[in-house]
N, C-alpha and C positions, 0 to 999 in steps of 0.2 A: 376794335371797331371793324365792321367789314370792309371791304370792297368796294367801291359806287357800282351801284347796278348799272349794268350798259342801257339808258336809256339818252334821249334824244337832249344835247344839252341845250338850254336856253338863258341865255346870259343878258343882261339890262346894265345898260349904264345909268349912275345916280348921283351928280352934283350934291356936293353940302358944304356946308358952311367953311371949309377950309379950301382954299384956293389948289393948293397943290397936290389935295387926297382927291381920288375917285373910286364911289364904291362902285362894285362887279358883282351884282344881284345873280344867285342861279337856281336852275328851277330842283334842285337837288341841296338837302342839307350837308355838309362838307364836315362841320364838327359837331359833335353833343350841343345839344339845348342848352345855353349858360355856360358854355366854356367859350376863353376867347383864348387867344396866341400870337403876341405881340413880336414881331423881324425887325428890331432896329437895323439889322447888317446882315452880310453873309455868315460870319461866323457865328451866328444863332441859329439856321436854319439847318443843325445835322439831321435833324427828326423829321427837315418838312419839304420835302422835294418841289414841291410846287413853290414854296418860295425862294427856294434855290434856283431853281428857271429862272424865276423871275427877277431877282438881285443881278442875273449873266448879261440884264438889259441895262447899258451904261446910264440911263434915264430914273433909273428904282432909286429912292431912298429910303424905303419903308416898305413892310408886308403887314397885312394883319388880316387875321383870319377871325369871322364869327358867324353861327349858324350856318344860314346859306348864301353869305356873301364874305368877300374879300374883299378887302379896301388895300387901294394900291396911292402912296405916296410918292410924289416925282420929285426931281434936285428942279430947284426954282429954274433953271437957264431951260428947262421944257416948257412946250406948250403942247397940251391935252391932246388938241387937235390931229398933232404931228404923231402922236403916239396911243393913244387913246384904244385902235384898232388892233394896233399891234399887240397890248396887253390883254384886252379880249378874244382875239384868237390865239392865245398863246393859254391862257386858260381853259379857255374850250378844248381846247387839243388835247390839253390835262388829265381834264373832267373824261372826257369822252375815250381815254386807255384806260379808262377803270381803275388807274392808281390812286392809294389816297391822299390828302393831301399833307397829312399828320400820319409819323410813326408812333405811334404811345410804347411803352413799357409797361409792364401792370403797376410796377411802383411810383406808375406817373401818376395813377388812376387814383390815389389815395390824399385825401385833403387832410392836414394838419391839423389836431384838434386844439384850439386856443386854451392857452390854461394860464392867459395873463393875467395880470388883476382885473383888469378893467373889463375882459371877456362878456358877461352881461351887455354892457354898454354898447361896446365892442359890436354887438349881433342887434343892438335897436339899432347903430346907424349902418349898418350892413342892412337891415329891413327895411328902412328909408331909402336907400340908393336903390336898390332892389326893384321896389313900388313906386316909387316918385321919380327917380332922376334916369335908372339905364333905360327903360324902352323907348325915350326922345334919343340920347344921345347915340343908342344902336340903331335909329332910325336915319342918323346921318353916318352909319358909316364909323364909328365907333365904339368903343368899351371904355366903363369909368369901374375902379373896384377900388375896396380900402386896403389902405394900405396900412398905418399905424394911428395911433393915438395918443398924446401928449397929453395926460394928469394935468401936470404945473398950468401950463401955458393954455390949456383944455381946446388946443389945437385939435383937429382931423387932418390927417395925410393922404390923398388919393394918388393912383395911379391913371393917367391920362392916355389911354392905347388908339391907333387906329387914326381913322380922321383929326381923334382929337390934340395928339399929340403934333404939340408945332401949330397948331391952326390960331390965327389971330382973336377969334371972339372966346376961343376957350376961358383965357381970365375973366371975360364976362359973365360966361357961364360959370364958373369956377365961385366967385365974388357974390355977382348980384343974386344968382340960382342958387346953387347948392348953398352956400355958406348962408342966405338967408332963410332959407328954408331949414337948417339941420338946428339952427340959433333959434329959430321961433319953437321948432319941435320939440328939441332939448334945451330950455335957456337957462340950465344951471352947469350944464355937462362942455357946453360948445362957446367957445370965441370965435372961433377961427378956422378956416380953410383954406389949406393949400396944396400947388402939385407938388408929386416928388418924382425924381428922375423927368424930368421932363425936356 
């Protein structure tokens, strides 16, 4: 990945659905198209400088990075208000030395090719999330991907990144959204939906 070009940076703040995330809209793309990179903690962020700044603020409890935004989660005892500014100029600052924000590896660059049983299946409900459910929930500031799939039980397993991770409506969406939508689409394949690592 290259460089950020030296241009002029423009950053927007964007409330969503979880009280504690706030996304950090920039007028520059940060990662690939469709990739996201979830900072529970500091000790995840050796590859990602920009969220290692940003973990140094006693206020972070979360990084995540998508497209052209980073969504930044705070420890409940803040208010947005008090900090809000100080996470935006601390990005801007980022943005604007031309560092990136992700070290990749070439061996990071490479997707795993599924060769479970279920793999067909596996890629309709990977094309359902795809097309129906991520460009709402990357619209607030998060990432939703698959994670597994349970035969027996004809369970789905997501991954909850970003604003969505912690956010109180997420079992909503998780529940009444996805899991009724992937049951009407597949209703031989799907019971069930739920988070993992959450």
């Amino acid at each position: 990945m290259s460089t950020q070009t030296q241009q002029p940076v423009t950053i927007y703040m964007e409330a969503n659905p979880n009280p504690n995330s706030l996304k950090f809209a920039t007028n520059q793309m940060l990662v690939p198209e469709g990739d996201s990179f979830d900072f529970p903690s500091i000790e995840d962020t050796a590859q990602a400088p920009l969220a290692e700044i940003l973990f140094k603020k006693e206020y972070v409890d979360r990084v995540f990075y998508m497209s052209n935004f980073v969504t930044v989660t705070k420890k409940p005892e803040y208010e947005w208000v008090e900090i809000q500014n100080d996470v935006k100029d601390t990005i801007k600052e980022f943005l604007e030395s031309g560092k990136r924000v992700i070290e990749l590896r070439a061996q990071d660059l490479f997707e795993e090719t599924n060769t479970s049983e279920n793999a067909e299946l596996e890629e309709q409900i990977k094309n359902i999330l795809e097309e129906y459910i991520k460009p709402a929930v990357e619209q607030d500031g998060g990432a939703i991907s698959f994670h597994s799939y349970e035969k027996e039980g004809q369970k789905v397993k997501l991954l909850l990144q970003g604003a969505c991770s912690g956010c109180p409506s997420s079992t909503i969406t998780l529940k009444a959204g996805i899991e009724n939508l992937l049951k009407r689409m597949l209703p031989n394949d799907v019971k069930e939906v739920e988070a993992e690592g959450v």
